[in-house]
N, C-alpha and C positions, 0 to 999 in steps of 0.2 A: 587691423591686426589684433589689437584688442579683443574684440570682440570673439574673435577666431579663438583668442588664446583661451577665453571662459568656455566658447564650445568645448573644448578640447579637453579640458580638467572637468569640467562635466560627464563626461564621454570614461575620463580616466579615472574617476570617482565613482560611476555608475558600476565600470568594469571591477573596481576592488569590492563594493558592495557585493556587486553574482557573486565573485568567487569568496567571497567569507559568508557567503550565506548557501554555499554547496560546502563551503569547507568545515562549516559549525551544525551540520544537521545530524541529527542524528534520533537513534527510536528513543519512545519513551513511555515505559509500562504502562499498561491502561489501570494499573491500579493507582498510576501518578497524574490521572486525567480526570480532569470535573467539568464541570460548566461553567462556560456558555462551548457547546459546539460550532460549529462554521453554520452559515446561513443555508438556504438550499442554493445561492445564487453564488458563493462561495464553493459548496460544490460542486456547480457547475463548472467554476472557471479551474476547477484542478482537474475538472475531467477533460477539460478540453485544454487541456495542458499534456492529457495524457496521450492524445490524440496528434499531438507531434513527436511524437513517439518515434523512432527508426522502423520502417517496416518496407522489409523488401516485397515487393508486388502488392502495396496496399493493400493488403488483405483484411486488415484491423482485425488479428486474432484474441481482441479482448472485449470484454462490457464489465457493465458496474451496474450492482444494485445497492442501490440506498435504503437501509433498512430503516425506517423511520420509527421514532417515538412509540407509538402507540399498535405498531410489530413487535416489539421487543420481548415481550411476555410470549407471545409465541415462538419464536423465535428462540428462546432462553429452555421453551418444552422440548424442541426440537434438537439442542443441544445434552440434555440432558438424558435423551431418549437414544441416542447416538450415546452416548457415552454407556449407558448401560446396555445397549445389546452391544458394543463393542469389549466394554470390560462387567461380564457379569455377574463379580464377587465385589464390584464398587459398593466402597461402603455409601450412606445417606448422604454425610458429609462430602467424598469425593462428587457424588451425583449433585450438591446443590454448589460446590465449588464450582464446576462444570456450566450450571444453570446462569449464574451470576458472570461468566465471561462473558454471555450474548447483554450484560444488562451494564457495563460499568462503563465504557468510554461514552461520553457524549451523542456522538454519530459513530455509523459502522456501514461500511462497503465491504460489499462483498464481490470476489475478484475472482471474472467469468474466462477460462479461455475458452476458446471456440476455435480452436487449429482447424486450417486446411488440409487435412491430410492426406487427399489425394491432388494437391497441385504439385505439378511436376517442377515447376519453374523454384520454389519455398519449401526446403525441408525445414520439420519440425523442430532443428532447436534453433533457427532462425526464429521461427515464427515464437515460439520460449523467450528468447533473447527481446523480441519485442514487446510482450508480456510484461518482462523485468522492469523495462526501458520507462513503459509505460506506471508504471508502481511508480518508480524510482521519483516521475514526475510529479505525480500529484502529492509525494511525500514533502517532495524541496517544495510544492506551492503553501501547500499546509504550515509548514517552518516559516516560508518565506510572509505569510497570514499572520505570524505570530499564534500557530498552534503547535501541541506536541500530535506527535502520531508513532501508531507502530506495523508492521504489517507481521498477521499472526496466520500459522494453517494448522497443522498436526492432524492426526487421525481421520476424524469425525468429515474431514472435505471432504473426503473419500466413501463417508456415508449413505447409500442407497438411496435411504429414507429420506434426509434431509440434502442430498442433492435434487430430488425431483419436489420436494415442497418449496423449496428456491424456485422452482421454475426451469428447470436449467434441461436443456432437450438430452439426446440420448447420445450425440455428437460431443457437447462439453464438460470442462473439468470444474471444479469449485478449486480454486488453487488459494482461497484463504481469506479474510478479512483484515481490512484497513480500520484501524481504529483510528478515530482523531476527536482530541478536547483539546482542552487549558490546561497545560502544566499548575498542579495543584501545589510543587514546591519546587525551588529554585532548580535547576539542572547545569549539574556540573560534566563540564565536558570532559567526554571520553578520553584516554588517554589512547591515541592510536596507534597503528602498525609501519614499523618504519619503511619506506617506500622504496630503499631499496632492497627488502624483501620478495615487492611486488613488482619489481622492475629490471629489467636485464637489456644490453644492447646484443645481437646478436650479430657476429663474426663470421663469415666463410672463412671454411676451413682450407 
């Protein structure tokens, strides 16, 4: 019986841990990210974190690419290039502001869907809903690593140019970049939304 009763606080220890480490995560600027990034074997395991994802008919409507190190300067062109034919009265500075997002978090994913759009069985914001699902994961593995991360898109995904210099075929969307470092200063937690805003039981009428 002993022995049981240690499994068990174990078990009941483990469970408080998940939930204060889903319940304390949260984004955090890539201007508050430094080094050391996660290893590449690190993000492995948050990709295949990502990959238990909810996904009705297996369809795995997402990939990741890992822009590594010595991509980043290209990368940083590509942004910058995109920013000025999208806004093109950007001043120098808004253009090297621009440049310097592909260059500041430690590591950077970029976040592929590739919907099924003609399965009959999976409409599209199912196949979205798992997209989310899958982000959602590799953010809590990242926190759960002891990193900060944030997931970023605006404009620029939507980019011509630098959707097909990603690689990305004619079928997919660029729905945005995962940033993740080391929190560079302490993070104070968010003060949240009360849940019973986001919560209702509902009644027949």
């Amino acid at each position: 019986m002993p022995q049981k009763a240690a499994v068990e606080d174990d078990a009941s220890s483990m469970r408080r841990q998940f939930l204060e480490l889903i319940l304390s995560r949260q984004s955090v600027s890539p201007k508050r990210l430094g080094p050391p990034g996660p290893t590449y074997d690190e993000v492995a395991m948050m990709v295949s974190a990502a990959v238990t994802a909810p996904d009705h008919g297996a369809l795995r409507p997402w990939r990741f690419i890992l822009i590594e190190h010595d991509s980043r300067n290209a990368l940083a062109d590509l942004f910058q290039q995109a920013k000025a034919r999208l806004s093109p009265r950007a001043t120098p500075e808004e253009l090297e502001r621009e440049r310097q997002r592909a260059l500041r978090a430690p590591t950077l994913l970029a976040v592929v869907a590739r919907l099924q759009r003609h399965e009959p069985r999976v409409e599209e914001r199912d196949q979205y809903a798992s997209i989310g699902a899958a982000i959602q994961n590799i953010l809590l593995v990242a926190h759960a690593l002891g990193y900060g991360a944030i997931m970023l898109s605006g404009r620029k995904t939507r980019d011509p140019q630098l959707v097909s210099a990603l690689g990305l075929s004619g079928q997919e969307e660029l729905m945005g970049f995962i940033c993740i470092g080391t929190p560079t200063t302490s993070i104070s937690r968010k003060c949240r939304p009360n849940v019973s805003d986001h919560l209702t039981v509902w009644r027949p009428t």
